[in-house]
N, C-alpha and C positions, 0 to 999 in steps of 0.2 A: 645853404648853410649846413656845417655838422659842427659835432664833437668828437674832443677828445671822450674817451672808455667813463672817467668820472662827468663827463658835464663845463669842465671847467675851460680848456681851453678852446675856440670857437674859429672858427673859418668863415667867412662869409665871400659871395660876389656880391658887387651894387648893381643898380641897374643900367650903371654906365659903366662898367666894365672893370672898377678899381677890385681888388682883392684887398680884404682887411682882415687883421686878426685880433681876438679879445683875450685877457686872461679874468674871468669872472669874480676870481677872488682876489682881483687888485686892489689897492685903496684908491686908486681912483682909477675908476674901471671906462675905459677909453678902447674907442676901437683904432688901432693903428694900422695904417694903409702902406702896404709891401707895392716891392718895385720885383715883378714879375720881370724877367729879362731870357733871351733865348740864347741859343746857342754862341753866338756871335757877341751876346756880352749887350746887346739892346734893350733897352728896357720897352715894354709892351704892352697893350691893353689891349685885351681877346675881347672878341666879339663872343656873346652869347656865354661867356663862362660857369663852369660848375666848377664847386672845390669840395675837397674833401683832404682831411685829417688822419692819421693814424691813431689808434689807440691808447698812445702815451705821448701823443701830441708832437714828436718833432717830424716827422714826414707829413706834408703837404701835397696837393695834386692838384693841377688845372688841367680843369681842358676847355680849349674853345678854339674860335679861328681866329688867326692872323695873317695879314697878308694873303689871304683869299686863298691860305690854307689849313686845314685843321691842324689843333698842335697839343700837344699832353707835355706838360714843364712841370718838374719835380721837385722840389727843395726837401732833402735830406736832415734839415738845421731850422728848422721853426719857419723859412721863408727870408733866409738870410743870401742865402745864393740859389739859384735854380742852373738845372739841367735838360 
């Protein structure tokens, strides 16, 4: 799991591979589950994922394997598109 720079907005992996993201000061604070997709426009679930947040919250980072091979997918936009 991280944060954003204040705390507020949150990254997590589960233990089954889903990427979700929180906004803590929602009014109804919900963890929302992203559709990680790779080059090819596939949507994915990595084996073993980390995530990580940027500082003001709109850049995202995974990394884990797929396809029995490692992969680092970005999203630029909160986790709206990846690269």
């Amino acid at each position: 799991m991280d944060t954003d720079a204040q705390g507020r907005l949150m990254v997590a992996a589960t233990s089954d591979g889903r990427i979700v993201r929180a906004d803590s000061q929602a009014a109804n604070f919900t963890w929302q589950t992203l559709t990680v997709r790779n080059a090819a426009g596939t949507a994915i679930t990595p084996t073993n994922p980390r995530v990580a947040i940027s500082d003001d919250g709109t850049v995202l980072a995974v990394a884990g394997t797929w396809g029995g091979a490692a992969g680092l997918w970005v999203s630029a936009d909160g986790g709206t598109t990846w690269t």
